[in-house]
N, C-alpha and C positions, 0 to 999 in steps of 0.2 A: 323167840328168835332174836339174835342179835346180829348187831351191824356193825360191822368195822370197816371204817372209808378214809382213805389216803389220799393226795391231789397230785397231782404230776403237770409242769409246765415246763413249755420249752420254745423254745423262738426258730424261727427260719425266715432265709431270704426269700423266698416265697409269696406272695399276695393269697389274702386269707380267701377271695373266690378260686383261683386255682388250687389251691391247695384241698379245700372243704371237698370239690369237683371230684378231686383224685384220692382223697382220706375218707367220703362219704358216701358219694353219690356213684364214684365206680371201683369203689371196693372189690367188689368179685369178678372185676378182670383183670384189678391190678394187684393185688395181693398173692395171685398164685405168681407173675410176672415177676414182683421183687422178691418175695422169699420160695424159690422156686424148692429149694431144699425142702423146706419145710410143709408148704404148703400144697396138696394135688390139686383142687379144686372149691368154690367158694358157687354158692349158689342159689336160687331162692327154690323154697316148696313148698310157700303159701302167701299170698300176698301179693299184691301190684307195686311194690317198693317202697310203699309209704308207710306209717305208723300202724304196727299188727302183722305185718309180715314176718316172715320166719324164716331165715340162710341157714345153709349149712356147708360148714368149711371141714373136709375133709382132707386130714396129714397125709403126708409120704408114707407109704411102706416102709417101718422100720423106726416112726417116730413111736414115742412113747405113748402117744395118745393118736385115736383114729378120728377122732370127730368132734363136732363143737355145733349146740344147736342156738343162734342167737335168734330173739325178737325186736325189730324196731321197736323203738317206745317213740322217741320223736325226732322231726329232722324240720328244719328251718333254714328252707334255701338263704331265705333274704338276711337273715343275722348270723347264718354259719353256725347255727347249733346241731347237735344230732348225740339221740341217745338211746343206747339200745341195750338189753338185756341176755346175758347168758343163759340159757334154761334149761339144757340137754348138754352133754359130754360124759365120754365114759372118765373122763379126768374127775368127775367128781367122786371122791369116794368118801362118805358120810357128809365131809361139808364142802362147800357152803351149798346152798340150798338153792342160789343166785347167785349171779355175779350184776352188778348194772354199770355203766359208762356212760357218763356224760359229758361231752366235750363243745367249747365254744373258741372259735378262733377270731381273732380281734385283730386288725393293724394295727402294725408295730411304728414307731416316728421312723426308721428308716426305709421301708417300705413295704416288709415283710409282712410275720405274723408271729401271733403268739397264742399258741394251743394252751388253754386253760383248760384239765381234767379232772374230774373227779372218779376214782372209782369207788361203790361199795360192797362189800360181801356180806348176803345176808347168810346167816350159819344157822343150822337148827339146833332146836334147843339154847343151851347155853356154850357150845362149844365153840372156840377160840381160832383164830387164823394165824398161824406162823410171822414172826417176825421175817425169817426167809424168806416165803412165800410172797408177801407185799416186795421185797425189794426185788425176787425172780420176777413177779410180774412187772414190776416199775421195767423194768432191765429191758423186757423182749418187747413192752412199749416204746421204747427210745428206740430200740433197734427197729422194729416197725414202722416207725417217723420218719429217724435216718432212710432206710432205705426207700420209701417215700420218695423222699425230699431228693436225694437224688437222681434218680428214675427220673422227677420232673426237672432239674438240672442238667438233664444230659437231654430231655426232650422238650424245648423249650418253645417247642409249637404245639404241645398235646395240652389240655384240658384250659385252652384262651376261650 
């Protein structure tokens, strides 16, 4: 098996407990809310929310892909970390084997935050992951953050 892992950072005006509140801990009701296109629904079917549970986010009629099964791996109310693993999608066709996400968000000096990511794709065998592919996903991560970050910009009493 090999691994190819990419980091992705980015900054917001944001405070890293709100943000983590709304990027981790309530994910599956706010992610069909900001990418409503994209996303129908987001939801757990195994697990009490913490490390070993199992979401499933299922697309719009009409995306390319119908499903996505992730696993909590870990989440760390008090430091703002959380990471979880892809295990199931029919997107997957031959590789990668995994997907896994690690993310920690840190105060920024001006009041914000800054999401430090890592992803890596484990692949089977020795088979490779598109140069494309790393920067498609870089891509609909930031788009995912943005719309995020906004959502809680425009709601400036949700996840205090």
């Amino acid at each position: 098996m090999g691994i190819f892992a990419y980091d992705f950072e980015t900054t917001s005006v944001i405070t890293p407990d709100r943000l983590f509140k709304a990027y981790a801990i309530d994910c599956d009701n706010l992610i069909p809310k900001v990418a409503p296109l994209a996303v129908e629904c987001s939801k757990i079917i195994e697990g009490n929310g913490g490390p070993g549970t199992i979401k499933m986010i299922t697309f719009r009629e009409g995306s390319r892909f119908k499903y996505v099964k992730q696993r909590i791996d870990e989440i760390d109310n008090a430091n703002f970390t959380y990471g979880y693993s892809l295990i199931e999608s029919d997107a997957f066709t031959g590789t990668p084997e995994k997907i896994t996400y690690e993310f920690k968000l840190v105060a920024s000096p001006d009041g914000g935050s800054i999401l430090k990511s890592i992803c890596k794709y484990h692949t089977k065998g020795d088979q490779e992951i598109k140069e494309s592919r790393i920067k498609s996903s870089k891509a609909k991560a930031a788009r995912l953050f943005q719309a995020i970050e906004a959502y809680l910009l425009a709601n400036p009493n949700v996840y205090n």
